[in-house]
PyMOL commands that place a pseudoatom at each C-alpha (Angstrom):
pseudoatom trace, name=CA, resn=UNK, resi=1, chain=A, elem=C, hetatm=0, pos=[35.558, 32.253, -35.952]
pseudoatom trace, name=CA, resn=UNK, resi=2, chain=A, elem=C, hetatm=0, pos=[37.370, 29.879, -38.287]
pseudoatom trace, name=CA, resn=UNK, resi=3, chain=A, elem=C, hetatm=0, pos=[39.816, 30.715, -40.675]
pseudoatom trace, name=CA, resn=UNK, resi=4, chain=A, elem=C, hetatm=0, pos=[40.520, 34.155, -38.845]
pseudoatom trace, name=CA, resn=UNK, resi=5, chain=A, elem=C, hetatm=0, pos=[44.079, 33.664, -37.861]
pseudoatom trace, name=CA, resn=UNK, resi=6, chain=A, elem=C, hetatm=0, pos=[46.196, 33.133, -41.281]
pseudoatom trace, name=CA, resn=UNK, resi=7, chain=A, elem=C, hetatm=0, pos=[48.946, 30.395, -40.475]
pseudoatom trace, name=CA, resn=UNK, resi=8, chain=A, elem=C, hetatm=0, pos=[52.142, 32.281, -38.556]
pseudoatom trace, name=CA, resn=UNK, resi=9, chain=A, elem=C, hetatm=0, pos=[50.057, 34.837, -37.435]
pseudoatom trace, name=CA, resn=UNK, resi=10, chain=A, elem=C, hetatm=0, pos=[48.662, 33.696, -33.415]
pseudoatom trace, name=CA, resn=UNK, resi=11, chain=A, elem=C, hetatm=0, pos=[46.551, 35.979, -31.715]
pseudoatom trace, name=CA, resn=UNK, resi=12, chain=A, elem=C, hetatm=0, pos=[47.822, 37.093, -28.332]
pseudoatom trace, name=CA, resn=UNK, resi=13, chain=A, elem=C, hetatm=0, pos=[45.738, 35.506, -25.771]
pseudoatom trace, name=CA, resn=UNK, resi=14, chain=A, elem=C, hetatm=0, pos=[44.588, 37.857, -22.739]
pseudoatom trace, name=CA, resn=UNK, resi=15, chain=A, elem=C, hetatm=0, pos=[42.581, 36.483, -19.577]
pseudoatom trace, name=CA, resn=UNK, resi=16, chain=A, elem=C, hetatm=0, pos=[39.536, 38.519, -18.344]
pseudoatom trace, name=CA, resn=UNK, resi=17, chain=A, elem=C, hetatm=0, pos=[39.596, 37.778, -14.853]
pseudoatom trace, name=CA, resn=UNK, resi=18, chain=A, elem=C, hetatm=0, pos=[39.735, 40.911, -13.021]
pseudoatom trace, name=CA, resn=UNK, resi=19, chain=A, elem=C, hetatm=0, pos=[39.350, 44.919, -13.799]
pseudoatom trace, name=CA, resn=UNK, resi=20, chain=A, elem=C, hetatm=0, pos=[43.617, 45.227, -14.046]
pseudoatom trace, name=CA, resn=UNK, resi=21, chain=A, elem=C, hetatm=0, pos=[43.224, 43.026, -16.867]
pseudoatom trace, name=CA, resn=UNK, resi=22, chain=A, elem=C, hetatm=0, pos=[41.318, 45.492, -18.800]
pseudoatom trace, name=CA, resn=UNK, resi=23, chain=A, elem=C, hetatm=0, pos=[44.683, 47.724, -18.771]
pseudoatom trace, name=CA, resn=UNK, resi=24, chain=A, elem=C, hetatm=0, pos=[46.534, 45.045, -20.487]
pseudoatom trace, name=CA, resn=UNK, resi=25, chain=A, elem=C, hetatm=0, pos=[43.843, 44.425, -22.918]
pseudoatom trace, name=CA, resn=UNK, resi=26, chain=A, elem=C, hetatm=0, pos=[43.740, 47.993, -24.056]
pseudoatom trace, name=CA, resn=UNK, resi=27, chain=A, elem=C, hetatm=0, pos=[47.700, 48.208, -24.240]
pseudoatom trace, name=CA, resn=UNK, resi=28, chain=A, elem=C, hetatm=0, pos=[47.837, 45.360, -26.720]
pseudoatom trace, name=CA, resn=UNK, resi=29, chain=A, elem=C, hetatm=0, pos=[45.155, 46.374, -29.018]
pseudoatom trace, name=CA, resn=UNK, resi=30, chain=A, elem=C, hetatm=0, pos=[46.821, 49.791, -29.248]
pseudoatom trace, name=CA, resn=UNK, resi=31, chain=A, elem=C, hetatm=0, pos=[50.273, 47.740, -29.599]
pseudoatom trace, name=CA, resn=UNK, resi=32, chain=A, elem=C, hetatm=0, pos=[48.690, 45.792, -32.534]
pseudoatom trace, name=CA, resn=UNK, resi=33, chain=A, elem=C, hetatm=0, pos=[46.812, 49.072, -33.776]
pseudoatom trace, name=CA, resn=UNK, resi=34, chain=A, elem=C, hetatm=0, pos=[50.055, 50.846, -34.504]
pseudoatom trace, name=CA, resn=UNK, resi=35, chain=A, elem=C, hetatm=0, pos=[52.161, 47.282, -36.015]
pseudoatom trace, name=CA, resn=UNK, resi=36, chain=A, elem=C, hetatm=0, pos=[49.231, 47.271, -38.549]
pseudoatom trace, name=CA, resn=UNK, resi=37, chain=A, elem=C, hetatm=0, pos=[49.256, 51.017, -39.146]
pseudoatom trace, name=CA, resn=UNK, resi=38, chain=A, elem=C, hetatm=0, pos=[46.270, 51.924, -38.512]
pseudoatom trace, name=CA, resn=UNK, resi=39, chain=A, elem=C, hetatm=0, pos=[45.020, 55.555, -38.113]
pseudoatom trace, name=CA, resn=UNK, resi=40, chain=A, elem=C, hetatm=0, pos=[45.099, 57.421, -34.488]
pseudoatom trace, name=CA, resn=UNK, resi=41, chain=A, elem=C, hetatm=0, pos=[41.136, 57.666, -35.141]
pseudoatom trace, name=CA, resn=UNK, resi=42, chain=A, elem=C, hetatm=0, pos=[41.222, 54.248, -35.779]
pseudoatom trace, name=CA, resn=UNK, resi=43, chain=A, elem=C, hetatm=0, pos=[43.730, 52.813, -33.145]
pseudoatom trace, name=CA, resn=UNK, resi=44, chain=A, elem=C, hetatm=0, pos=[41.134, 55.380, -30.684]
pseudoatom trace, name=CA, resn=UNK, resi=45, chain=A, elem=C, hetatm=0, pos=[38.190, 53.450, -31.750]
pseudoatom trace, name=CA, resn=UNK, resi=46, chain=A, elem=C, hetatm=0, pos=[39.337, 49.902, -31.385]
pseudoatom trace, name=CA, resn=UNK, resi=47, chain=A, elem=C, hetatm=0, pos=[40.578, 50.055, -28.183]
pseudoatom trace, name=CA, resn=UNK, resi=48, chain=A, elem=C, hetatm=0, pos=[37.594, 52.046, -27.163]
pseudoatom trace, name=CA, resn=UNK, resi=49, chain=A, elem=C, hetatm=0, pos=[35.604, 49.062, -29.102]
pseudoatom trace, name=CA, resn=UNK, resi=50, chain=A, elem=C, hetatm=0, pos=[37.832, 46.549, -27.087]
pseudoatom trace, name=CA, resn=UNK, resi=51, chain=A, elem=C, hetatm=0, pos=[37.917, 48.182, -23.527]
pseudoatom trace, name=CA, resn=UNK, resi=52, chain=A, elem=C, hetatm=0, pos=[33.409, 48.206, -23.568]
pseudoatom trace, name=CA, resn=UNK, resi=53, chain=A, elem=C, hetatm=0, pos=[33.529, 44.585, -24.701]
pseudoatom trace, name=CA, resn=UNK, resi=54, chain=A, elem=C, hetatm=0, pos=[36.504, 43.776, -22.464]
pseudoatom trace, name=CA, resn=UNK, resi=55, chain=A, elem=C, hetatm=0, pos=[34.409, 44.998, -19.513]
pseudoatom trace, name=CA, resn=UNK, resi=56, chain=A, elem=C, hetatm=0, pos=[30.849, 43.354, -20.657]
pseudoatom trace, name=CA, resn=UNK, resi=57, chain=A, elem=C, hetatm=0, pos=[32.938, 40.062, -20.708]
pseudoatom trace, name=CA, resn=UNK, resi=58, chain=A, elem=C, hetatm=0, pos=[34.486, 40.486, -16.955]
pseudoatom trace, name=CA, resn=UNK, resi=59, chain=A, elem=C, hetatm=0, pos=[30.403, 41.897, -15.595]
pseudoatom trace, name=CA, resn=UNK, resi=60, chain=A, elem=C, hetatm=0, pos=[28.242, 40.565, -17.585]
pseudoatom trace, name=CA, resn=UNK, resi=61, chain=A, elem=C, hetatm=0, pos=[29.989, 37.398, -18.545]
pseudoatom trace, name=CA, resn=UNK, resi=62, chain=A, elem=C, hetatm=0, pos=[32.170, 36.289, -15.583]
pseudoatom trace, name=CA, resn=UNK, resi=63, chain=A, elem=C, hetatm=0, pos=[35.341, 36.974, -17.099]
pseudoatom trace, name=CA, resn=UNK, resi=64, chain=A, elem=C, hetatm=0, pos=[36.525, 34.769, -20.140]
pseudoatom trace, name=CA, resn=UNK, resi=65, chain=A, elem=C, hetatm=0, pos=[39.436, 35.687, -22.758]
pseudoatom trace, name=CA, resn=UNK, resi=66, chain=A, elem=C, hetatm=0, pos=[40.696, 38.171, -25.487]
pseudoatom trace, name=CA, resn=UNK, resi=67, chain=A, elem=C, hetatm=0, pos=[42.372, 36.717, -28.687]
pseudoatom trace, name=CA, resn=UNK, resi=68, chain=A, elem=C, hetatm=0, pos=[43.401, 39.954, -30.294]
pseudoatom trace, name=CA, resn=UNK, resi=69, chain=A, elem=C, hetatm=0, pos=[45.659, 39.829, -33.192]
pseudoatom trace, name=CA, resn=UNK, resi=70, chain=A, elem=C, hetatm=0, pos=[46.379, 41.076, -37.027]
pseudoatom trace, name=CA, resn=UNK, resi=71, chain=A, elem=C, hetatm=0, pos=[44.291, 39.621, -39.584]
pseudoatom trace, name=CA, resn=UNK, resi=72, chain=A, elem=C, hetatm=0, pos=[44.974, 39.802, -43.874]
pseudoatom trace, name=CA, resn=UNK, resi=73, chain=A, elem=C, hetatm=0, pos=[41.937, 39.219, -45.482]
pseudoatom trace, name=CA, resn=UNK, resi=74, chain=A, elem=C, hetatm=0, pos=[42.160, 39.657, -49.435]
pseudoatom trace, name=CA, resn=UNK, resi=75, chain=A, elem=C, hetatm=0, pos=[44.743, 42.658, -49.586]
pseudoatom trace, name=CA, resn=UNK, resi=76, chain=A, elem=C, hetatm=0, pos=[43.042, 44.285, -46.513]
pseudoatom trace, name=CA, resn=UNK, resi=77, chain=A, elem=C, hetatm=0, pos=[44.856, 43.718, -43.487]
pseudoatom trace, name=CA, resn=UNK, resi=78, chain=A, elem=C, hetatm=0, pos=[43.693, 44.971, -39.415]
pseudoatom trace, name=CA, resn=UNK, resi=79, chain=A, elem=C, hetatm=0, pos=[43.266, 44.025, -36.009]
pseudoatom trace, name=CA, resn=UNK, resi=80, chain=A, elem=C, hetatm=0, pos=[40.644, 41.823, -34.732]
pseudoatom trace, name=CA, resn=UNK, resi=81, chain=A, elem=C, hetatm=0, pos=[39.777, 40.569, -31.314]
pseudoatom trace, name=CA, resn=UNK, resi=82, chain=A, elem=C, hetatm=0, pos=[37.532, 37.710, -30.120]
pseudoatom trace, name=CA, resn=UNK, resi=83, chain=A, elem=C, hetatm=0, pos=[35.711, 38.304, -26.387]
pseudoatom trace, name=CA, resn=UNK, resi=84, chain=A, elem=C, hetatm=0, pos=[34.649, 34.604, -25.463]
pseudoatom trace, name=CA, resn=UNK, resi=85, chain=A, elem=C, hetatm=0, pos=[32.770, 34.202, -21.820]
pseudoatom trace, name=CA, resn=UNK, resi=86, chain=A, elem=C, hetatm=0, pos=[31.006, 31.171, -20.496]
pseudoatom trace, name=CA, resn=UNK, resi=87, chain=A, elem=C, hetatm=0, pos=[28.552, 33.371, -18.906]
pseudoatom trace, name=CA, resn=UNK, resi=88, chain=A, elem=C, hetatm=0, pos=[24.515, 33.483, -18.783]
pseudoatom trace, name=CA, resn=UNK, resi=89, chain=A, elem=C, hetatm=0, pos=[24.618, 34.592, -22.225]
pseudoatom trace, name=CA, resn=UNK, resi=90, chain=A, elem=C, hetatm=0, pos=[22.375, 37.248, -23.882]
pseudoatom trace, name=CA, resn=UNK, resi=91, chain=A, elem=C, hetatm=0, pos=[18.754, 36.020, -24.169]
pseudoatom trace, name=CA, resn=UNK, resi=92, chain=A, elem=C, hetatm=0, pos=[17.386, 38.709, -26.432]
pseudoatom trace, name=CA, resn=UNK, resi=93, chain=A, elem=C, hetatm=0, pos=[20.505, 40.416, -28.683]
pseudoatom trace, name=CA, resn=UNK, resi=94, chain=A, elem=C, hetatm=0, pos=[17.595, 42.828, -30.513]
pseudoatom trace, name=CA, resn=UNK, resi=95, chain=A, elem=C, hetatm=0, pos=[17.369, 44.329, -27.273]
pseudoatom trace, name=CA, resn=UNK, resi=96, chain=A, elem=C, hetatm=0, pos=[20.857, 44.358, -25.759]
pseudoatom trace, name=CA, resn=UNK, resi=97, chain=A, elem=C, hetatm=0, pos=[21.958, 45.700, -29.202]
pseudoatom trace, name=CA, resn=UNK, resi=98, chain=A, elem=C, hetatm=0, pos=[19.684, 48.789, -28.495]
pseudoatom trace, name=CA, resn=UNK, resi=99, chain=A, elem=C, hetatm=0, pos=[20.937, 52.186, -27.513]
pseudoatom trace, name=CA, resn=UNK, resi=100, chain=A, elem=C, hetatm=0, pos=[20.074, 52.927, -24.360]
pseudoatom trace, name=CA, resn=UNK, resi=101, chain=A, elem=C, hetatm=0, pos=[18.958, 49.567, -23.067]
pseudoatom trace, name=CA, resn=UNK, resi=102, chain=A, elem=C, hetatm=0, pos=[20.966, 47.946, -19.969]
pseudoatom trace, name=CA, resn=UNK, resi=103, chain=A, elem=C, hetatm=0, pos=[20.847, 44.773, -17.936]
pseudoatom trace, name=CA, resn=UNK, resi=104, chain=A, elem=C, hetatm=0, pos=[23.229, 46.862, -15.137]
pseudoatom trace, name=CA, resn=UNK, resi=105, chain=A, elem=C, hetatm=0, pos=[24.276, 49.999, -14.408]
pseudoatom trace, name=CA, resn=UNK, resi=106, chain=A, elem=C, hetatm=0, pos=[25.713, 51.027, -17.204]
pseudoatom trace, name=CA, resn=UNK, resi=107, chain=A, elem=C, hetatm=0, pos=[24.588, 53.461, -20.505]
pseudoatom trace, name=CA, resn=UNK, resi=108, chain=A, elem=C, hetatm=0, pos=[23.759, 50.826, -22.568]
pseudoatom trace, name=CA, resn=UNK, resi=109, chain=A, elem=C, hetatm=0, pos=[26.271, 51.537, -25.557]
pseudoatom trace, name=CA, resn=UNK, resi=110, chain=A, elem=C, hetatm=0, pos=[28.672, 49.304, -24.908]
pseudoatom trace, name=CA, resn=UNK, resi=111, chain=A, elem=C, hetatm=0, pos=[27.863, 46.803, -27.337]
pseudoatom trace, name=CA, resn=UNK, resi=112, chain=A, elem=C, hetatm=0, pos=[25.953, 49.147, -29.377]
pseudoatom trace, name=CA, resn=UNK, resi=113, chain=A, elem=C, hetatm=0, pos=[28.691, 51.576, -29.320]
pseudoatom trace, name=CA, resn=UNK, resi=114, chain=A, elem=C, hetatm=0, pos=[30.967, 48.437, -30.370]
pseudoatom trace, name=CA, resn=UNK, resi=115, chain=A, elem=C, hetatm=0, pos=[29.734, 47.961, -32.900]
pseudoatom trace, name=CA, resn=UNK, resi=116, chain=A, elem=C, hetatm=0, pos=[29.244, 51.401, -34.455]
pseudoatom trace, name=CA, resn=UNK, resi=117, chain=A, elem=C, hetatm=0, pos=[33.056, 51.844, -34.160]
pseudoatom trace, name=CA, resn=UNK, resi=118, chain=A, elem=C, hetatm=0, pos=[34.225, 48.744, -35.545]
pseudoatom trace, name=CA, resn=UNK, resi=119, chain=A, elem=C, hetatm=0, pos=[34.352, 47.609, -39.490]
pseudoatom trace, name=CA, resn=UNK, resi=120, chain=A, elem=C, hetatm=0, pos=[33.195, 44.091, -38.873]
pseudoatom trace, name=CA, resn=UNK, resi=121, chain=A, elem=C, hetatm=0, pos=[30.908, 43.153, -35.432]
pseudoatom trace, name=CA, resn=UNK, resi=122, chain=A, elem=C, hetatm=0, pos=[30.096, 39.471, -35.382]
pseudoatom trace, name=CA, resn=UNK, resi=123, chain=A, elem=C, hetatm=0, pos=[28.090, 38.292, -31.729]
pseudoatom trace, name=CA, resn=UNK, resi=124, chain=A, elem=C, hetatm=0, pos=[26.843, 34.597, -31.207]
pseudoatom trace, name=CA, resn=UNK, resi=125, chain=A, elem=C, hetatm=0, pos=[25.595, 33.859, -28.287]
pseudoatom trace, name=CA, resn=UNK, resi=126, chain=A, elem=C, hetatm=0, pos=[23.263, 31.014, -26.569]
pseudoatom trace, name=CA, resn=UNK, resi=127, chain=A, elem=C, hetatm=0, pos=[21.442, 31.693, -23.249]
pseudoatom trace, name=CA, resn=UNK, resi=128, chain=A, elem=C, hetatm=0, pos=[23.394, 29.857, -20.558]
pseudoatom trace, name=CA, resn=UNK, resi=129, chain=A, elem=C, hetatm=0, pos=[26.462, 28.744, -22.288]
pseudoatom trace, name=CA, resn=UNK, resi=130, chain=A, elem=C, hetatm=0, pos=[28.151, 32.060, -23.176]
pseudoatom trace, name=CA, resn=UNK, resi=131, chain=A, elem=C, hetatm=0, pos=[28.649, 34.600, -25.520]
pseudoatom trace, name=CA, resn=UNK, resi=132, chain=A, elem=C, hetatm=0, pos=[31.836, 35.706, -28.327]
pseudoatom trace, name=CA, resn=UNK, resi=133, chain=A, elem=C, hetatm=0, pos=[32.257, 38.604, -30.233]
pseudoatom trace, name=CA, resn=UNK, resi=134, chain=A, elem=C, hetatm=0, pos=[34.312, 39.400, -32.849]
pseudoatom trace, name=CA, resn=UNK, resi=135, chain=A, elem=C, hetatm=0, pos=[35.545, 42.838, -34.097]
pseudoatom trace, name=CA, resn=UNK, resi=136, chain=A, elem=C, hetatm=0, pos=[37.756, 43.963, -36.480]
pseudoatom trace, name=CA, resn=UNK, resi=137, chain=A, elem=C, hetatm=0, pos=[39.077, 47.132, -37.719]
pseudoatom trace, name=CA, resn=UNK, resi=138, chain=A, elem=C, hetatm=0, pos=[40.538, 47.376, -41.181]
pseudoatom trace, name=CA, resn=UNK, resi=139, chain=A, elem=C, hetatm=0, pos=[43.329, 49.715, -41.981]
pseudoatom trace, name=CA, resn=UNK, resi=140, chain=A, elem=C, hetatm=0, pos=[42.709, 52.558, -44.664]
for i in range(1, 140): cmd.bond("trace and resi %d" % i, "trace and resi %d" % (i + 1))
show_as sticks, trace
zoom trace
């Protein structure tokens, strides 16, 4: 997403390569949850937000990278975090975006669930290129 990261303020930059990496990812989004004062509720439902998408990009998309960092958008400030992946990409979002519905083993809320506890959800993807997400949390 262009323009997300206002000048001075680089996002950390995470791999998702392997399942330990979802630890780290998860420690810096509550890091950055707490810099940016957010609520516990909301720190909670960030890195909840962050750990589903973390793990969707390391199954579903191969593995790929976390920018995660604050954002200041108007006088609103939070934390966002972009999931990129090279992977097979999602060839019908309606349905991956429904409760319930899963191309493994899983629920099927992950990003459903995402998105419900996030402030701003942003997914592009193209079949067989990859997909990114986008989420941010804004703090009260």
């Amino acid at each position: 997403m262009t323009g997300l990261w206002a000048a001075g303020d680089e996002p950390r930059v995470f791999p998702v390569a392997r399942s330990g990496d979802l630890v780290h990812i998860r420690q810096g989004i509550r890091a950055l949850s707490q810099e940016c004062g957010l609520s516990l509720v909301d720190q909670t439902k960030i890195i909840t937000a962050a750990s589903e998408l973390a793990r969707n990009t390391l199954i579903y998309g191969g593995g790929g990278t976390v920018r995660a960092g604050l954002v200041h958008v108007d006088h609103k400030r939070g934390v966002a975090a972009v999931f990129e992946d090279s992977g097979p990409g999602i060839p019908d979002v309606d349905q991956a975006m429904t409760d319930g519905w899963t191309s493994g083993n899983g629920l099927g809320l992950g990003l459903s669930g995402a998105r419900r506890l996030v402030d701003d959800f942003r997914l592009h993807t193209v079949p067989g290129e990859g997909t990114t997400v986008t989420i941010i949390k804004w703090a009260r």
